[in-house]
N, C-alpha and C positions, 0 to 999 in steps of 0.2 A: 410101958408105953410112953410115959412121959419123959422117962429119961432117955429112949431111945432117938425121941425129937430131938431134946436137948444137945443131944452128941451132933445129930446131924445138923443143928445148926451152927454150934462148932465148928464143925468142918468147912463149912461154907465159908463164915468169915473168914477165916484160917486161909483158904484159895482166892475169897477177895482181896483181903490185906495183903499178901502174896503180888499177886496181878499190880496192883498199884505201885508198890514200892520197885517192881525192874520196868515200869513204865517211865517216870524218871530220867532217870541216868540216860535211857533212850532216846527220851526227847532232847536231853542237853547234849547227845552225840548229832544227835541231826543238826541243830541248831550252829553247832562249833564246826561241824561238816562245811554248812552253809556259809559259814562267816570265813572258813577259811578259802573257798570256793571265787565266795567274791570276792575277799581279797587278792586272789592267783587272779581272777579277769580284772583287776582294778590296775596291778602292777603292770606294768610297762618293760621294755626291755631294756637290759643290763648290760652296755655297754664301757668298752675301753678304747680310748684315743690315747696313742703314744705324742708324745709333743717332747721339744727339745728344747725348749723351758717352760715353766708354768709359772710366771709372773703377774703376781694380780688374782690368779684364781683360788679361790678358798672353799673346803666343806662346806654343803647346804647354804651357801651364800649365794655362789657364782651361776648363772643362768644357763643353758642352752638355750636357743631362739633360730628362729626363723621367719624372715623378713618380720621380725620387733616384738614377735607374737613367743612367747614363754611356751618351750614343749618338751623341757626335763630341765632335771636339776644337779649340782656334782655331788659326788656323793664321797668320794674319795681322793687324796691326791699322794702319791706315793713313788718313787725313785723305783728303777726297773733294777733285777741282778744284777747286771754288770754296768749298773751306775749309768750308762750311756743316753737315758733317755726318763722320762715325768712320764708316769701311768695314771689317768684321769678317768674315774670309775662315774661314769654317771647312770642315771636313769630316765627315760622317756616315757611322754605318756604313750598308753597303749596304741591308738591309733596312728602313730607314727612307724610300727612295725614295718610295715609291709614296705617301706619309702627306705630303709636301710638295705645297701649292696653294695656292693665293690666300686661302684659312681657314687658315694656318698663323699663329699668333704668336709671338713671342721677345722676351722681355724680364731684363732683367739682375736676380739675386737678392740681394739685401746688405741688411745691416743696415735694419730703419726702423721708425719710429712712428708713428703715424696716430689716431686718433677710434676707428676698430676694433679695435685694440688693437697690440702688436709681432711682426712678421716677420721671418725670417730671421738670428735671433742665430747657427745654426750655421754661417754665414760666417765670423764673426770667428776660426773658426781654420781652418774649410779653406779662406778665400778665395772670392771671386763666384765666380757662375758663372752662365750662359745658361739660362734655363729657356724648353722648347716646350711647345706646344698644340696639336696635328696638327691640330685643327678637323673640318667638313666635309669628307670628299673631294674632289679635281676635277680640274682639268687640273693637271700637274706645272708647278711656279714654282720657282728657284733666287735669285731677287731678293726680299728681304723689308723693310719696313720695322720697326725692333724698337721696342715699347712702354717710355712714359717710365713707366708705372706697372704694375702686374700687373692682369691683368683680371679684376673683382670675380668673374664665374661661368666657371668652364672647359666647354672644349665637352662634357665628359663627369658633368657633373652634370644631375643628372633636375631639370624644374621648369619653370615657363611663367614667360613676361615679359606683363606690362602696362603699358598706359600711363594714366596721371591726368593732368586738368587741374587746374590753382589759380589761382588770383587772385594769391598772392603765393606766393613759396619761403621767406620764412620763415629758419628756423635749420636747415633741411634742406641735406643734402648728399649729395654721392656718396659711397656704402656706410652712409648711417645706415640703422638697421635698421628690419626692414618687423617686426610682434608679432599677434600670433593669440592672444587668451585668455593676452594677455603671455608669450608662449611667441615667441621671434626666430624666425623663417622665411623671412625674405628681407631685400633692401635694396636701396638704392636704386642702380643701374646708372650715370643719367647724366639729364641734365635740358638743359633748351632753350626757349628763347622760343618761343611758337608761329607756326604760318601768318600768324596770322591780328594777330600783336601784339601781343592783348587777355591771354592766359594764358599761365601760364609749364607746359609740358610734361614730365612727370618718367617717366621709366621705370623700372620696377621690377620685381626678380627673384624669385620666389617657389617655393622648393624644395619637391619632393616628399616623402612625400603630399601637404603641407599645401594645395598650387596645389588640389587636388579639394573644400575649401571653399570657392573662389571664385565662387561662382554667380554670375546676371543680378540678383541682388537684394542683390548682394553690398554695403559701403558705408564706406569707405575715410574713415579723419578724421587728423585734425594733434596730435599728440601731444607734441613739442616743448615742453619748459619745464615748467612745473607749471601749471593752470587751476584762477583761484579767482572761486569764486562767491557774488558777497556779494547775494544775496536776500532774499526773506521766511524761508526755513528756515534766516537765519544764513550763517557764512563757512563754505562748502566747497573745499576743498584737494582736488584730486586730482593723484596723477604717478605715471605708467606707472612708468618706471623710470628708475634713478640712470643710467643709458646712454641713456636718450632725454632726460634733463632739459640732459644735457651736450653730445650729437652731434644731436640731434632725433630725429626717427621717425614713424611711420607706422604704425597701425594699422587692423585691419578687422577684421570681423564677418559673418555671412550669417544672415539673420532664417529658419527654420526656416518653410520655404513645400514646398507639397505641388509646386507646378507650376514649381516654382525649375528651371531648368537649370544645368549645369556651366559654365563663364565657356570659352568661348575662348583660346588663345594670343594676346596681341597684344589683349585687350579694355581697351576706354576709359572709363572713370570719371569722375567727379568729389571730386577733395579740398576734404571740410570741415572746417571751422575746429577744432572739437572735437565732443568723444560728444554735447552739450545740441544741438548741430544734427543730427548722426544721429535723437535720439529724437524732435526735432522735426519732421525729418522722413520720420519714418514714417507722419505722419499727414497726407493730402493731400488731403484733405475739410474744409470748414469753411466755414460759412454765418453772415452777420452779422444781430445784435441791436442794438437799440440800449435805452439806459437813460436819464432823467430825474433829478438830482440837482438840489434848487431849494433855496437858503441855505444848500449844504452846501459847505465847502473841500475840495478834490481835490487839494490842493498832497502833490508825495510819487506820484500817479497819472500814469502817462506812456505812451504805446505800447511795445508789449512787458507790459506790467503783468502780471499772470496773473488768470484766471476762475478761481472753484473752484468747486465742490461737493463738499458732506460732506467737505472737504480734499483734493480730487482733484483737478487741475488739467485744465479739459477745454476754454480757449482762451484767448485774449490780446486785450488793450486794442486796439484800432485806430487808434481817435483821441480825441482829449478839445476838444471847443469849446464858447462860446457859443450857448445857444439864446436867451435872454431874460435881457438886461438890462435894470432898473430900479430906481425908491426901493425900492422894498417888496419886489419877491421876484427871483431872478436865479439862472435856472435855466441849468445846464450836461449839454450831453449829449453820451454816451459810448456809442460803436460798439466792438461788443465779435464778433471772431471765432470761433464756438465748432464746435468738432469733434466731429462725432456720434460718431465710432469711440471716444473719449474716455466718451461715455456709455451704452457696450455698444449702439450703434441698429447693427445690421448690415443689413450691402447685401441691396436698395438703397436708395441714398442720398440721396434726392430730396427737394429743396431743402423743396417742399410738405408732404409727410408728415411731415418733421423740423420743421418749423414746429406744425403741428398737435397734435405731439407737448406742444412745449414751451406751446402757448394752452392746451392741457389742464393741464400743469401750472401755471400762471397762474389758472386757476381755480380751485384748489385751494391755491392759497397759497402759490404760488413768489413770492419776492420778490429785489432785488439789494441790497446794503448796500455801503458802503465799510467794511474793515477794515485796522486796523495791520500792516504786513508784519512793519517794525521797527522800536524805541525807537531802535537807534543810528542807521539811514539816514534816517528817518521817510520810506518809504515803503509806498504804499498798494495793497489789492488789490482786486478786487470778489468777495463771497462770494453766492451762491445759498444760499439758506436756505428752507425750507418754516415759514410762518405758519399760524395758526389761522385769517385771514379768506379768506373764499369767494369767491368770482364776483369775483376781482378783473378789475378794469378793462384790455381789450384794447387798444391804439391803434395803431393803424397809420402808419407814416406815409411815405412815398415807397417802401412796397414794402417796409419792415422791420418786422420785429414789436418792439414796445416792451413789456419786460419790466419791471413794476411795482417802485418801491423805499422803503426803508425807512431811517429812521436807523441809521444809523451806528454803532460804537462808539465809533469816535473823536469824533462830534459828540456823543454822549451824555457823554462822560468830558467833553470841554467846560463840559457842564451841571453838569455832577456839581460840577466847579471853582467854577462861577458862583456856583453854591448854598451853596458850602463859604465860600468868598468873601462874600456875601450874610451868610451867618451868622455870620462874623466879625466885619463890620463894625457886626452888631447886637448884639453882645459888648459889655456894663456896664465896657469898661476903666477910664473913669475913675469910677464908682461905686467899682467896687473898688480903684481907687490912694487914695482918698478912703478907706475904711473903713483901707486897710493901714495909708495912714500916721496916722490915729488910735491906732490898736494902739501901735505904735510908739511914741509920745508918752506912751501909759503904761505900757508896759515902761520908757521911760528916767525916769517917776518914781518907778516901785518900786524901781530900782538906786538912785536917790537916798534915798529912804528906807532901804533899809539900808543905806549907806553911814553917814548920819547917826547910828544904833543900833548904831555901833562893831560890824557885822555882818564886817567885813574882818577887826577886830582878835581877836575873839574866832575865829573861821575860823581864822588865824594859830596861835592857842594849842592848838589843835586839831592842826591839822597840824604841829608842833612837838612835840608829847606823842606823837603818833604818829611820828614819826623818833624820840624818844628810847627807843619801845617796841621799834622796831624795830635799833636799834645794841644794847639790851641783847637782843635773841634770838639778832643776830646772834654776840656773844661768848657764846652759851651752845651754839648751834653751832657756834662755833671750837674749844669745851670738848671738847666731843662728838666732834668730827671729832679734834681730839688723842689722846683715850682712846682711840677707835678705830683710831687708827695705831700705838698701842702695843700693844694685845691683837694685835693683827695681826704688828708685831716678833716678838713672844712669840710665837705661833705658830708663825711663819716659823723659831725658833729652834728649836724642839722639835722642827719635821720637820728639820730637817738634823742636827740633836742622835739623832735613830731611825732615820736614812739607811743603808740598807744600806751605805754607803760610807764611815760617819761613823767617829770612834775609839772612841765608847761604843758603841756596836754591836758594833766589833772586840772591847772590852775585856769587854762583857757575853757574847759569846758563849767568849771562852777561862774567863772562871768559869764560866759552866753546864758547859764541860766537865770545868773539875778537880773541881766538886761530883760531875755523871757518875761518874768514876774513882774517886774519895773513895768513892762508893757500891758501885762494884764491889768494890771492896778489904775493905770490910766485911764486905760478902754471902761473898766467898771466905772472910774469917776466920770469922764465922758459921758456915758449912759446914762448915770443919773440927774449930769444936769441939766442934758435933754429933757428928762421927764419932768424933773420937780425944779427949774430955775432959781424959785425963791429959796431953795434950802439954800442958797449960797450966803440970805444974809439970813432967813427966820432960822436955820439950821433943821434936821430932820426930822 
């Protein structure tokens, strides 16, 4: 019986120490389970960015970041197969997962100078480092290709893109800036030949608010360098800024329209050369004249030219040709484009009504002249001017109306010359060289005459007696000025001879005081022999 316990409690221990010892190993399986658990949620994704050098970037050194905030690290850096390109294996922390997709960019941050100014000096002591731009959301990507440059707008700046056509590019580049009332607000993204060949395509970024001035009337010009404009008003200088004369640039405007809309993301423009072709064209109405010039030169008159009235300019020269050449008269005529919006005529616009407008004026004394633009180009304008004569003459001629003209200034100053010229030539020159040199021939007999009347020699004794008046004034002024230097000595002696600091000063002022004491002394004996008489013989 006793041994039969015995065994069963054998048994027992035998199943407990059993039980313990695969207890154990089990719990350091859950444990290492665990650890390696969290380490798989701790780790971050495993990325590769190709780059086409890797300068600067070092193993467990070099950062990734995003706007300066640290959110992986490199972890590798290695030359690809076919040597073409730097494999850069890094690591992210976990919560950056979901921010990786085919909108993801990575570009390296160091030192640089550019036309927009200088980036990334605080490299130089921490060393490069990876900058991201999580972009767009979208499918998760772990392969990226990284940027040779940083990219002008990040995905998280507010502002629309557009695109412009141009005939040339000019001094324009990518990142010169886009100006608004010269105020920067955008620049330039990226540029390309177009579809089509003929134009170079530029796209450009325009930051918030400012993008909300872009409307459909909006109008885009070439700012680039300095524009001068040597006209009839002289030489005009204009230059946006010391940043667009040196990078180029790109400004725009939006003409204040009731029915204007907001521009689009992604709207297409047209780039003009400068502001003179913006103002130009705003005005897209414009019906032709033509004018009659006969004997008059129009050298300095070209297309393009400018129309004015009252100094207003309200069209331009078309063309300038022959109508009638001959001996006697050789007239030339000029087609001239003029814009009613130019002369307040408001819509509508019609071709008829504006014509009718201006025969009214025509009868009334509208006339065309030629005038001077300028003395130094010598070129010419045509001015509209109102005359005193009436009912002038209407002519029609292949459908244009012929507006009446007048001379000229410049052919009047002509006349003016002719006349002056003219009246020259009827100038008595040799009349008058004829009387001068008679004069002449008797002035040189009257110096002979008194030459002969010993007029020189007596002159002589004249001016001789006058030097000898004048040596004796002068020694009587030497006289003078000597006396004067001597009372002035004397002077000069006497103040330092009474000079507070002098010795006769010192030596005057110890007598006044022994005469002083001298006087007290007396006044004391006085006194006493008032009082006491007798001391004079008993003594005191």
């Amino acid at each position: 019986m006793t041994q039969d316990n015995q065994t069963q409690k054998d048994n027992e221990q035998d199943k407990e120490t059993f039980s313990l010892i695969w207890f154990v190993p089990f719990i350091a399986l859950v444990i290492a389970l665990t650890l390696a658990i969290n380490a798989w949620q701790k780790q971050g994704p495993i990325i590769e960015i190709y780059f086409q050098k890797a300068e600067g970037i070092e193993p467990k050194r070099t950062k990734i970041r995003y706007k300066n905030v640290d959110i992986g690290t490199v972890e590798s850096v290695r030359i690809s197969d076919n040597l073409s390109s730097i494999i850069v294996t890094a690591e992210l922390a976990p919560e950056f997962s979901e921010y990786l997709s085919g909108n993801t960019k990575f570009w390296v941050v160091s030192p640089r100078i550019s036309l927009s100014g200088i980036s990334g000096l605080n490299t130089l002591v921490s060393g490069v480092y990876i900058e991201i731009d999580p972009g767009e959301p979208g499918v998760e990507q772990l392969l990226f290709q990284g940027l040779d440059e940083p990219p002008l707008v990040r995905s998280d700046t507010k502002g629309s893109s557009y695109t412009l056509f141009s005939k040339k590019l000019g001094s324009l580049d990518v990142s010169s800036p886009v100006y608004f009332k010269q105020i920067k607000v955008g620049e330039i993204t990226s540029y390309r030949l177009a579809a089509d060949n003929q134009d170079i395509e530029i796209s450009l970024f325009i930051e918030a608010p400012y993008d909300k001035f872009v409307t459909d009337h909006s109008r885009f010009w070439n700012v680039s360098g300095f524009d001068v404009d040597l006209g009839t008003n002289g030489i005009n200088i204009e230059l946006e800024s010391l940043s667009a004369f040196v990078a180029g640039g790109i400004a725009f405007d939006s003409p204040h329209i009731e029915e204007a809309t907001p521009a689009t993301s992604l709207s297409n423009y047209y780039l003009l050369p400068n502001r003179k072709a913006v103002i130009e064209g705003a005005y897209v109405t414009s019906y032709p004249f033509a004018m009659r010039f006969s004997n008059q030169s129009t050298r300095g008159l070209n297309p393009g030219s400018t129309v004015e009235y009252y100094g207003i300019k309200v069209g331009e020269v078309r063309t300038v040709s022959f109508s009638e050449v001959g001996l006697g008269t050789t007239s030339i005529d000029i087609v001239v484009d003029i814009q009613p919006e130019r002369m307040a005529q408001k819509p509508p616009l019609e071709r008829k009504s504006f014509e009718n407008n201006i025969t009214e004026m025509i009868k009334y004394g509208l006339r065309a002249q030629l005038k001077s633009g300028s003395l130094l180009t010598g070129s010419l304008y045509i001015d509209l001017v109102n005359t005193e004569e009436k009912n002038g003459p209407e002519v029609i001629n292949n459908g244009i109306v012929y507006i009446p003209t007048i001379t000229g200034d410049v052919d009047q100053a002509t006349k003016r010359l002719a006349s002056i010229v003219n009246k020259i030539d009827q100038f008595p020159i040799t009349t008058i060289g004829n009387d001068l040199s008679a004069s002449l021939a008797q002035l040189n007999a009257l110096l002979s005459d008194l030459n002969n009347t010993n007029f020189s020699t007596n002159l002589g004794n004249v001016v001789a007696n006058a030097e000898n008046a004048s040596q004796e004034f002068k020694q009587i002024t030497s006289s003078a000025t000597t006396s004067l230097q001597q009372l002035e000595n004397t002077l000069k002696t006497m103040e330092e001879s009474i000079a507070p600091d002098s010795q006769l000063y010192f030596e005057l002022l110890n007598t006044l005081k022994s005469v002083s004491e001298s006087a007290d002394s007396v006044r004391q004996f006085t006194d006493e022999l008032n009082r006491h008489p007798q001391s004079l013989i008993l003594g005191k």
